[in-house]
C-alpha positions in Angstrom: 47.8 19.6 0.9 45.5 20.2 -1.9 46.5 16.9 -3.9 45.6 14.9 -0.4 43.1 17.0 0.2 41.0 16.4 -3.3 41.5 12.8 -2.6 40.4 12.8 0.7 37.2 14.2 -0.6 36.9 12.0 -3.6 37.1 8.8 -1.5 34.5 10.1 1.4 31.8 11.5 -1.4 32.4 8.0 -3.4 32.6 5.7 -0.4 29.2 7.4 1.3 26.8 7.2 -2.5 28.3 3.1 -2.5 27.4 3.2 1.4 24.0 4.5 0.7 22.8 2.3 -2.1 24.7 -1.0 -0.4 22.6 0.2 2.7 19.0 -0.9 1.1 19.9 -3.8 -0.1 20.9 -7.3 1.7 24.5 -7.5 1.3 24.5 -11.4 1.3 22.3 -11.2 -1.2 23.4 -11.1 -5.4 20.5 -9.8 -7.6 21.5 -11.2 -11.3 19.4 -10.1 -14.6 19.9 -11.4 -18.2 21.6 -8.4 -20.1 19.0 -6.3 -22.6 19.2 -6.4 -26.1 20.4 -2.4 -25.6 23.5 -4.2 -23.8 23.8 -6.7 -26.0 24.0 -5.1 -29.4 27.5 -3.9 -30.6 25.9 -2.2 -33.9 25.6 1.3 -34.5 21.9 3.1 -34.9 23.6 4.6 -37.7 23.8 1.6 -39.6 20.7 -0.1 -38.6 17.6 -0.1 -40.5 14.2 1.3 -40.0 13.3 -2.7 -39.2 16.0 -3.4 -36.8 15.4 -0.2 -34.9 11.6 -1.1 -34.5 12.0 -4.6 -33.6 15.3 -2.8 -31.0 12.3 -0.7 -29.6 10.0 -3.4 -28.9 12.7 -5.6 -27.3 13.4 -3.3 -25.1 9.9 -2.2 -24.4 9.0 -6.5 -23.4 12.3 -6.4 -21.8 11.4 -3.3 -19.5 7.8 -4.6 -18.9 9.1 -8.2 -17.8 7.1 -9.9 -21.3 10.7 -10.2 -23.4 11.3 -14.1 -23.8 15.0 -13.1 -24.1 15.3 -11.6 -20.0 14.0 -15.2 -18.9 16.7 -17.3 -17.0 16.1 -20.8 -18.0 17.2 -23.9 -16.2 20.6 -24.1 -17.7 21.2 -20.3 -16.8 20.3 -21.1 -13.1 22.1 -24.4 -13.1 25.3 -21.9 -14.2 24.7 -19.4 -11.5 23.8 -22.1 -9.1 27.6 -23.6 -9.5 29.1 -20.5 -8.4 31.8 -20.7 -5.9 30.2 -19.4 -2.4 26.7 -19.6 -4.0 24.8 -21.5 -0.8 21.8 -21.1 -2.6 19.3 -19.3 -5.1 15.9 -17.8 -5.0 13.8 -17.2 -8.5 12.3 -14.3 -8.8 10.2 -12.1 -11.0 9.4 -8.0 -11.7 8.3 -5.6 -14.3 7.2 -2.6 -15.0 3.5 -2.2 -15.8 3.1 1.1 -17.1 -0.6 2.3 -15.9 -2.1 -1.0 -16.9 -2.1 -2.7 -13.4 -4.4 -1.3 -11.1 -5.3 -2.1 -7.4 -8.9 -1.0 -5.4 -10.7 -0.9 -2.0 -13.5 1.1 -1.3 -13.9 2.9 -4.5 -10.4 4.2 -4.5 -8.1 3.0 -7.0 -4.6 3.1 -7.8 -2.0 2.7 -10.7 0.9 0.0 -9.8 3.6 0.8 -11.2 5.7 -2.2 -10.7 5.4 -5.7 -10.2 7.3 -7.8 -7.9 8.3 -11.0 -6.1 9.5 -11.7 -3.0 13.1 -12.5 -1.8 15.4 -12.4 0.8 17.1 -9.1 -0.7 13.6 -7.4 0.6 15.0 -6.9 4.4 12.8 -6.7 7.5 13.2 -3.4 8.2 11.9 -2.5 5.0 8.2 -3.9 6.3 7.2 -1.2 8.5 3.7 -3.0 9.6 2.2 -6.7 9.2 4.6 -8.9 7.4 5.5 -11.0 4.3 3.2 -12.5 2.1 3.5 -16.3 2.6 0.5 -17.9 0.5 -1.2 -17.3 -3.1 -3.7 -15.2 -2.2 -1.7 -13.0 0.0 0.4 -9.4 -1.3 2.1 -6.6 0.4 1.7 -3.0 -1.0 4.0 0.1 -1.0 3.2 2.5 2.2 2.6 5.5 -0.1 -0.5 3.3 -2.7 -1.7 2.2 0.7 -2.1 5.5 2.5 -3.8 6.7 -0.9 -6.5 3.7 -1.1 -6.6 4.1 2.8 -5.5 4.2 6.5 -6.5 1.0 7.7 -5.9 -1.1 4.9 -3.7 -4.2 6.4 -5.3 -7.7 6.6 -8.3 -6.3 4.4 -8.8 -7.3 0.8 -7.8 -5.5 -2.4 -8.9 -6.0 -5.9 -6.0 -6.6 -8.2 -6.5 -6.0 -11.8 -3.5 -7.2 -13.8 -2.2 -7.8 -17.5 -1.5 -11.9 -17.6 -0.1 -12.1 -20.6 -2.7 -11.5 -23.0 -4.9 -11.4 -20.8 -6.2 -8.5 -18.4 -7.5 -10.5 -15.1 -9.3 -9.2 -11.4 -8.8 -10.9 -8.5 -9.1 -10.4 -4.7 -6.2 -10.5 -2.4 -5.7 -10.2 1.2 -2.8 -7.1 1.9 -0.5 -8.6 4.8 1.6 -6.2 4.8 3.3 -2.7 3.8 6.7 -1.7 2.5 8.5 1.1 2.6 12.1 2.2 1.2 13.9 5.1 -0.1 15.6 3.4 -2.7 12.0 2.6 -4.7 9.5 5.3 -4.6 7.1 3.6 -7.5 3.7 2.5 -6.3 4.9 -2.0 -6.0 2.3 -4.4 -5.5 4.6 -8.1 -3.6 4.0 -11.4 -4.7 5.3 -14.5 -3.3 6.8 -16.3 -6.6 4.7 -19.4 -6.5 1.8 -17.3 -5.7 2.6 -15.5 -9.1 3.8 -18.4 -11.1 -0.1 -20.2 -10.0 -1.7 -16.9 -11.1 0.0 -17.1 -14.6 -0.7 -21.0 -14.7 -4.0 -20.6 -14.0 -4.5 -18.5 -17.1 -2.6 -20.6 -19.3 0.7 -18.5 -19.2 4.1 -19.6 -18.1 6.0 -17.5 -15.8 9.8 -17.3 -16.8 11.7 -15.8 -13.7 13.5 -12.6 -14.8 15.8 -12.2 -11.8 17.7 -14.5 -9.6 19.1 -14.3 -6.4 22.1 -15.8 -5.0 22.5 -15.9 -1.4 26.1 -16.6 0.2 26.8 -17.2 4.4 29.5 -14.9 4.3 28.9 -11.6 2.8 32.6 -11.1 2.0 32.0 -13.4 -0.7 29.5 -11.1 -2.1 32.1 -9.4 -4.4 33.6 -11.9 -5.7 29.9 -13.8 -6.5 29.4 -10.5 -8.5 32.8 -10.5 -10.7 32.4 -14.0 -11.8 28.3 -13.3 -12.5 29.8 -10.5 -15.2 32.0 -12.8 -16.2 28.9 -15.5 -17.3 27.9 -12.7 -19.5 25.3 -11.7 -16.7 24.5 -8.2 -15.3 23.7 -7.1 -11.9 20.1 -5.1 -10.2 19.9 -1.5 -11.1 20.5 -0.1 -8.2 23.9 -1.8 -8.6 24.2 -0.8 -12.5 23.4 3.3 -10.8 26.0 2.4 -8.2 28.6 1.6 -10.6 27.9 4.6 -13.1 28.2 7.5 -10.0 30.6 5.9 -8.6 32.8 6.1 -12.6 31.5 10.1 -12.7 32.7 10.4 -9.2 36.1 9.1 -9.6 36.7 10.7 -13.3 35.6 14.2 -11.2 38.4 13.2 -8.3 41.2 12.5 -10.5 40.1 15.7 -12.8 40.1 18.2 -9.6 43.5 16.4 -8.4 45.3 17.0 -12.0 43.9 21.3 -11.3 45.3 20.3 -7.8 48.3 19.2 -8.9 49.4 22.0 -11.0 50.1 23.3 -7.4 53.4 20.5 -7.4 54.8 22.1 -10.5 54.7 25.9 -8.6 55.9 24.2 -5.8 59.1 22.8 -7.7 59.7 25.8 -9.0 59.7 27.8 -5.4 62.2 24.9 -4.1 64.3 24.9 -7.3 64.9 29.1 -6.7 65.4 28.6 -3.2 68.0 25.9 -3.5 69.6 28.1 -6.9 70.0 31.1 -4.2 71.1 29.1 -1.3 74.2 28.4 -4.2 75.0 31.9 -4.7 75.0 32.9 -0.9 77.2 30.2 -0.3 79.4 30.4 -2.9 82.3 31.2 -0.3 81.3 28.4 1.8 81.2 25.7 -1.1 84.9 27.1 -1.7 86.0 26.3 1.5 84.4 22.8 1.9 86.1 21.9 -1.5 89.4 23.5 -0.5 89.4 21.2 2.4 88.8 18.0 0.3 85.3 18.2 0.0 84.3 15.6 -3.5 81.9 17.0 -5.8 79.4 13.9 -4.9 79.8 15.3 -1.1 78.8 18.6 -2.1 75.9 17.0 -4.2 74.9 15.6 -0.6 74.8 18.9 1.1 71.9 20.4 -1.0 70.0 16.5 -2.0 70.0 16.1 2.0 68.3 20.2 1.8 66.2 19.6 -0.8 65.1 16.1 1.3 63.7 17.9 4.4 62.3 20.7 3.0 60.0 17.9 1.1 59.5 15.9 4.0 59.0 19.1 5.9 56.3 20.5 3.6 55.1 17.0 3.2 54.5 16.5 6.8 52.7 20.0 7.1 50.1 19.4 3.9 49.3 16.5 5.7 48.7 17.6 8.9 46.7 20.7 7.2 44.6 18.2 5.3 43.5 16.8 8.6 42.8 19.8 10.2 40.6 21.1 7.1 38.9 17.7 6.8 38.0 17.9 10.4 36.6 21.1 9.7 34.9 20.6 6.5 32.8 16.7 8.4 32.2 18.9 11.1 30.1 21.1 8.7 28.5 18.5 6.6 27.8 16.4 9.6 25.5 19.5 10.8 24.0 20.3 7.9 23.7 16.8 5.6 24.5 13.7 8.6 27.7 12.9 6.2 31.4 12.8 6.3 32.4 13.8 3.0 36.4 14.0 3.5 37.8 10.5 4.0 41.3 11.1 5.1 43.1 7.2 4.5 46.6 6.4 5.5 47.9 5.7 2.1 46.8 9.5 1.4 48.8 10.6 3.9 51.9 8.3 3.3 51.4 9.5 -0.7 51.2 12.9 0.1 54.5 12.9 1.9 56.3 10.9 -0.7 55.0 12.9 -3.5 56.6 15.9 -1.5 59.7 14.6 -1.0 60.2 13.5 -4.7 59.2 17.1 -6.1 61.8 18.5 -3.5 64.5 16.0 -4.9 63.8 16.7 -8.5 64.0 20.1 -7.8 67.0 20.1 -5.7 69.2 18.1 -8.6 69.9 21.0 -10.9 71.5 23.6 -8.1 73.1 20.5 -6.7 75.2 20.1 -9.8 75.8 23.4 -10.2 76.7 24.0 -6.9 79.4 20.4 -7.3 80.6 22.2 -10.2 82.0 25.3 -9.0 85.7 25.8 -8.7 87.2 26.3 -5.3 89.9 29.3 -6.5 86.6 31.1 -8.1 84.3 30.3 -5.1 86.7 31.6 -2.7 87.7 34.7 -4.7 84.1 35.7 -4.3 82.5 38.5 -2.5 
């Protein structure tokens, strides 16, 4: 029961922070990046010098900021991810962080954007929760939380935009058409359409280098296996996906880590049956005797207590299981109140393990009174009182 039970509760806690970050993103959608220099590198800080770790620091400094020249996908590396079984097509796309440099205003209020950012199909409808989409160059859409700072009735008016270009530190009006709001990114994001942005940089003489792309499939079933084959190319995923992955590692290491503690429960177990089955021996000594006197082999006698040790495994099996279910029942019946989540995920293959793990434990245990009980002589067995 507590083997299954760990499990259980591994799986549902795993399955609902995958759930949750799947859940604000579009799951047709693959967001790729170009690997950092930090994931890159294979050499020790140790052994690097004062150089290498400064020139480290500023290429991962461009890198976060969107400037590196190394996070740009060029037309080979989009030709690459374009070929990708599945792949029905592939939208360029650009963000970076901005670190207090980029700035947006309306009526004497200003505030800091923290992050840069161009439109795509991974942004999903629901996420717009008044106006819509940017669709032209001089149009953007604007976190809820920056616009409720710079003011209430801020949709369809115009915003002044002061951004780092480059080199260069530009202000420009734009019209807001629209506000955004998601759990998953809390930052203050000003929205670009990507040929919006890409005119923007042209116009000051700087060439926009897309730093993400998305790959869009028809079925999202292919989404997976669009993912394996873009770590394969040497790519990495968004993130959110990169966060996904890491909890869900911790997660599982924790599961299998409380299921080994759980498990030491198996070993007490095997000892209980192993007694039980040693004393069922001596109180049936007489009986054994008898059996044997009457042409009873010692394989048949071997039976006898393999065929005991089998249903009290299957027995105990059976009841762990069913106890799991009740105590998972109980357990989701909590959390649903207090948190809106199931966090025991009982499977069928938990169940179907928990019973066979029984039953195996129960046989181990049963072979060494089975021998000795195959073993005894019938004169002795029956002589004995």
């Amino acid at each position: 029961m507590s083997v299954v039970l760990m499990l259980a509760l591994g799986k549902g806690v795993t399955s609902y922070v995958s759930s949750t970050m799947k859940s604000y993103t579009n799951p047709n959608i693959t967001e790729v990046h170009k690997k950092s220099s930090t994931q890159q590198t294979t050499k020790n800080p140790q052994n690097m010098s004062r150089e290498e770790i400064a020139k480290q620091q500023q290429e991962n400094m461009a890198a976060l900021t969107g400037s590196g020249t190394n996070t740009g996908f060029t037309k080979k590396d989009i030709e690459k991810l374009s070929k990708i079984k599945h792949v029905d097509r592939y939208q360029k796309g650009y963000s970076s962080f901005s670190l207090g440099t980029n700035t947006v205003k309306y009526n004497n209020k200003q505030a800091s954007l923290m992050m840069l950012q161009t439109m795509s199909d991974s942004i999903s409808k629901s996420s717009i929760v008044e106006g819509k989409a940017p669709k032209n160059n001089h149009e953007i859409m604007l976190d809820r939380a920056t616009a409720d700072l710079l003011g209430k009735n801020i949709l369809d008016k115009e915003v002044t935009l002061t951004l780092k270009i480059g080199e260069k530190t530009i202000t420009q009006n734009f019209k807001v058409t629209g506000l955004y709001e998601s759990q998953s990114q809390s930052s203050s994001t000003v929205f670009f359409t990507y040929v919006g942005l890409q005119d923007l940089y042209k116009t000051n003489q700087e060439k926009l280098l897309p730093n993400v792309v998305y790959l869009h499939t028809a079925n999202k079933d292919n989404t997976k296996m669009i993912k394996d084959k873009v770590k394969d190319l040497g790519y990495t995923g968004s993130m959110q996906e990169q966060m996904t992955e890491m909890f869900t590692k911790m997660l599982n290491i924790i599961t299998w880590v409380l299921t080994a503690i759980a498990a030491v429960s198996l070993v007490v177990s095997a000892i209980m049956i192993l007694v039980v089955l040693n004393i069922s021996v001596v109180e049936r000594t007489k009986e054994i005797g008898v059996l044997k006197a009457l042409g009873a082999r010692r394989k048949d006698i071997r039976r006898i207590f393999a065929s005991e040790a089998f249903l009290i495994g299957i027995t105990s099996g059976v009841i762990g299981v069913v106890v799991t279910y009740v105590l998972g029942f109980f357990i989701n019946n909590f959390t649903k109140a207090a948190f809106e989540v199931n966090v025991v995920s009982m499977t069928t293959k938990y169940a179907i393990a928990g019973i066979v793990i029984s039953v195996v434990i129960s046989m181990i245990a049963g072979i060494l009174p089975s021998n000795r009980a195959s073993k005894l002589d019938p004169v002795e067995a029956l002589r004995k009182e």
